[in-house]
C-alpha positions as MATLAB code, in Angstrom:
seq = 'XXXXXXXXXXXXXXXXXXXXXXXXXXXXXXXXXXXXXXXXXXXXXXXXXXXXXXXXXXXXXXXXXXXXXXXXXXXXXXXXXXXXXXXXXXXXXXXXXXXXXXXXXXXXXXXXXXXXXXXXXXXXXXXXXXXXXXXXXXXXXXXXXXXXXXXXXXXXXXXXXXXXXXXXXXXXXXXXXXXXXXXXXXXXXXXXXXXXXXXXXXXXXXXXXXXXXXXX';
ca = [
    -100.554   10.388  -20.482;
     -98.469    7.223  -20.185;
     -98.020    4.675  -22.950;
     -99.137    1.753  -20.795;
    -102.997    1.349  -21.057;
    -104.662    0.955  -17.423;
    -105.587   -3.124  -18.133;
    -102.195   -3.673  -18.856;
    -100.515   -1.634  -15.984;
    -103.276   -3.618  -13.589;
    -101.760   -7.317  -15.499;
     -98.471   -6.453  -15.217;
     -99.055   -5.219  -11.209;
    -100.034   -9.257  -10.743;
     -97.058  -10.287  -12.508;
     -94.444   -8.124  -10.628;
     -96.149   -9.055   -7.541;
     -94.289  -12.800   -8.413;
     -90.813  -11.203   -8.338;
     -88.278  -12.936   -6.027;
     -85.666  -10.711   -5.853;
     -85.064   -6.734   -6.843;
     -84.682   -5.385  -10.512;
     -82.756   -2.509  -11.769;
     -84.092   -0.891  -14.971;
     -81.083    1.301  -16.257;
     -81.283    3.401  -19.406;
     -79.206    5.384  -21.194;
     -80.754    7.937  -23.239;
     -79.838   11.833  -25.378;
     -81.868   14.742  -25.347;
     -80.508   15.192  -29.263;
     -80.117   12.696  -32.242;
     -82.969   10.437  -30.410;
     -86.478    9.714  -31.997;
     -87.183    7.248  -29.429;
     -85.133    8.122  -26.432;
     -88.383   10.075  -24.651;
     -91.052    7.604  -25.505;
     -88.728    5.093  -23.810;
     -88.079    7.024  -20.723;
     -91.577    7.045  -20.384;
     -91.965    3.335  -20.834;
     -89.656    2.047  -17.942;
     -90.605    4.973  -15.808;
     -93.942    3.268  -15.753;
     -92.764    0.111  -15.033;
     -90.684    1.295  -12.458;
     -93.482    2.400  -10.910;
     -95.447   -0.813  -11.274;
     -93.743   -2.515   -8.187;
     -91.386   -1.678   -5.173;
     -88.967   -4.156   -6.519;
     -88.265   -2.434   -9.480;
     -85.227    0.443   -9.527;
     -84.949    2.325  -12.446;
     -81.663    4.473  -12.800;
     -81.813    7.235  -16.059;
     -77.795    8.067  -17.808;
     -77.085   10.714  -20.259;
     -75.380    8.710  -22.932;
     -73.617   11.926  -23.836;
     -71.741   12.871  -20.796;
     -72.091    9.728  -18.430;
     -69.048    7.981  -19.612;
     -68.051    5.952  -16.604;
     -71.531    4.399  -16.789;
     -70.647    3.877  -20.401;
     -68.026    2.312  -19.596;
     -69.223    0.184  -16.618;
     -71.421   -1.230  -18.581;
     -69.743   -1.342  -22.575;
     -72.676    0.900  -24.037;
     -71.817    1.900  -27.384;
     -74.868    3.182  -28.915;
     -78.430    4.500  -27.424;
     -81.407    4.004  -26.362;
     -79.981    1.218  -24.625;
     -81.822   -0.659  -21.796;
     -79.329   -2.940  -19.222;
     -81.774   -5.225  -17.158;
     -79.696   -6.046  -14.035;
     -80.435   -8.367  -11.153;
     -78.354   -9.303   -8.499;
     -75.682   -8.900  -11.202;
     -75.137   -7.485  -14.788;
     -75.898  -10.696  -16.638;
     -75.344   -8.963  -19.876;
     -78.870   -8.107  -21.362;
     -78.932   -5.537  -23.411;
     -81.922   -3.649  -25.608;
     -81.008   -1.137  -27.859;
     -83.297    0.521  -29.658;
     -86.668    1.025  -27.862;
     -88.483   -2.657  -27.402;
     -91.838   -1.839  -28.665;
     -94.461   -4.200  -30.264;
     -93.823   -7.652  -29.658;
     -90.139   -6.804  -28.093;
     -92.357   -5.342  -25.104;
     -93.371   -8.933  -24.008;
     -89.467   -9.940  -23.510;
     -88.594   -7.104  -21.445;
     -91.369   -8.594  -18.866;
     -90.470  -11.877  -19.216;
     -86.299  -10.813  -18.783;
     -87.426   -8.701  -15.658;
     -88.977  -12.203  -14.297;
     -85.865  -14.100  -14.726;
     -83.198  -11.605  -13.942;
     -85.235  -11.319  -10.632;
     -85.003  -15.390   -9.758;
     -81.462  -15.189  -11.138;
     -82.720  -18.124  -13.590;
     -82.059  -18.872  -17.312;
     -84.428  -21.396  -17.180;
     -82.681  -23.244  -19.836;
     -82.714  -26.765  -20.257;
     -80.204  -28.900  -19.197;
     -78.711  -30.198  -21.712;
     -78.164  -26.527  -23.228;
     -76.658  -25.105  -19.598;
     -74.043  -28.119  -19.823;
     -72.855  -27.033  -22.991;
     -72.550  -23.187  -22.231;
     -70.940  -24.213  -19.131;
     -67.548  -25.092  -21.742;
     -67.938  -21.151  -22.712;
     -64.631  -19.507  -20.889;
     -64.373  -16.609  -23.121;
     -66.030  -13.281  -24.125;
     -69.166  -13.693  -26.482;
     -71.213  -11.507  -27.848;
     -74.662  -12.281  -29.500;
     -76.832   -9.390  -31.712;
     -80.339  -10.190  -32.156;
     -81.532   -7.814  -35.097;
     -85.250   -7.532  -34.558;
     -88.092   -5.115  -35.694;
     -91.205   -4.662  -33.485;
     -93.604   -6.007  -35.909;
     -92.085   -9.208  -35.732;
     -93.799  -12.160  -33.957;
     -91.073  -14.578  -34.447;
     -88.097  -11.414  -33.124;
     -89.288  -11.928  -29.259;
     -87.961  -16.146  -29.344;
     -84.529  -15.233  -30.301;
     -84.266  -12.372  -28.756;
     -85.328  -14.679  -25.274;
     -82.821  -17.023  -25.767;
     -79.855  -15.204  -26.324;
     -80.398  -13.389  -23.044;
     -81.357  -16.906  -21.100;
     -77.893  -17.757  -22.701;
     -76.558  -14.630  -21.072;
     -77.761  -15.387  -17.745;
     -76.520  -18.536  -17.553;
     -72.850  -17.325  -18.118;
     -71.034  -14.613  -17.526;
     -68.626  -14.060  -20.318;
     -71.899  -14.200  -22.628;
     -73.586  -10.772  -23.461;
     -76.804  -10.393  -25.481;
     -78.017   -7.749  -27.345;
     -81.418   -7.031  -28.839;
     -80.704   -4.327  -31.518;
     -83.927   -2.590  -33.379;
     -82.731   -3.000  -36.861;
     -84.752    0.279  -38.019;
     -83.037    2.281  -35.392;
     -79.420    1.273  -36.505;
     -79.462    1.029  -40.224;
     -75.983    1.957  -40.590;
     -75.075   -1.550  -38.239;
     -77.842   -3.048  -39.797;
     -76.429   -2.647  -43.334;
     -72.812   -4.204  -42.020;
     -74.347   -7.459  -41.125;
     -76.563   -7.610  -44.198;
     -79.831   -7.836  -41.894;
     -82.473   -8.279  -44.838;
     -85.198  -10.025  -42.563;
     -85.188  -11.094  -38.807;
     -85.011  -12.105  -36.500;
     -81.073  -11.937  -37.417;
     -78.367  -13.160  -35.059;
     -74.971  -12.943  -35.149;
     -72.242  -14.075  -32.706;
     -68.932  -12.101  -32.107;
     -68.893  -11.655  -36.387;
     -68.313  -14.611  -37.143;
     -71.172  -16.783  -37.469;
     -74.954  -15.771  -38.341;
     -78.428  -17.394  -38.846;
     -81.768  -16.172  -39.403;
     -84.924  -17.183  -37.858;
     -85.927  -18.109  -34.176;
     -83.573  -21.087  -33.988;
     -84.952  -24.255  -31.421;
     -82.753  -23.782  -28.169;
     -80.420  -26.589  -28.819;
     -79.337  -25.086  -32.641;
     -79.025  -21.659  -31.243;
     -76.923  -22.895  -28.107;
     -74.973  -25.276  -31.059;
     -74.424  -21.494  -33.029;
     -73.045  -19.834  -30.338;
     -70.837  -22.676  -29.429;
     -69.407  -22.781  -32.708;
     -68.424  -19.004  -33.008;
     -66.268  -20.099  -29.999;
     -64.990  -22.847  -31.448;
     -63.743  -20.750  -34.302;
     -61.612  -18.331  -32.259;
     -60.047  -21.076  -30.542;
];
């Protein structure tokens, strides 16, 4: 039995049918250590099967280590959504509950190669010239998880050096403990600066910009 009920598979069959351009689903899983890594195998395989444009490639976390490496995994489940590039999206942690709903709406974009961002925010990534990394801590009961979570990883398709993870707080305490994540949606920016809450576009953009600014 798959985890997708038959209404939603039939929705989500009229959504994919909108997709421009192919998707790659790519997911690094371990058979041991993993509560989640099966029910999320499951998940994209079903997807994957949803439309001809979606690929979906599986990696052992535990012995594929030039995939690792391709693609800077350092902890699984962890879900890379790639277009006609890596634009740095990253889920770790399996996006259940309300994270399921950004995982469609990232395999829309990453398909039109589109951030969708508005302008005044693409001008002022555009200055971004150096690696960034942004952390989204997020549990799948949240409602307000899925709005930060979005715009970090419009922020990482609109430039390269950006990457964007969403991390499931639950499934990572020991990371979640380091950067103090008490509620979320929690986001922090290459250590050095943090804020909670699903941010408007232009103060999240204005966050991420500063942590730049500061290793200037």
């Amino acid at each position: 039995m798959g985890l997708l009920q038959e209404k939603d598979k039939e929705y989500l069959k009229t959504e994919f049918s909108k997709l421009k351009n192919d998707v790659k689903l790519v997911l690094f899983t371990q058979e041991e250590n993993c509560t989640y890594c099966n029910d999320e195998k499951m998940l994209i395989d079903e997807l994957g099967s949803l439309s001809d444009k979606i690929k979906v490639e599986h990696y052992d976390y535990a012995t594929q280590n030039d995939k690792k490496e391709q693609y800077k995994i350092d902890k699984y489940p962890a879900l890379i959504i790639e277009g006609a590039k890596d634009y740095g999206i990253r889920y770790y942690g399996i996006p259940a509950g309300y994270e399921f709903a950004s995982v469609i709406e990232d395999i829309m974009d990453v398909s039109e190669g589109s951030s969708h961002l508005a302008e005044e925010s693409k001008k002022k990534l555009h200055a971004i010239d150096k690696p960034v990394r942004i952390q989204v801590f997020v549990t799948p009961s949240c409602p307000y998880c899925p709005k930060a979570v979005r715009t970090a990883h419009k922020i990482a398709i609109e430039n390269d050096f950006v990457t964007a993870d969403m991390v499931e707080a639950t499934e990572f305490p020991e990371i979640s403990n380091k950067y103090g994540v008490q509620s979320v949606p929690k986001t922090v920016v290459n250590d050095g600066v943090e804020f909670v809450g699903a941010l408007p576009e232009d103060q999240f953009v204005d966050g991420v910009i500063s942590a730049l600014e500061q290793n200037r």
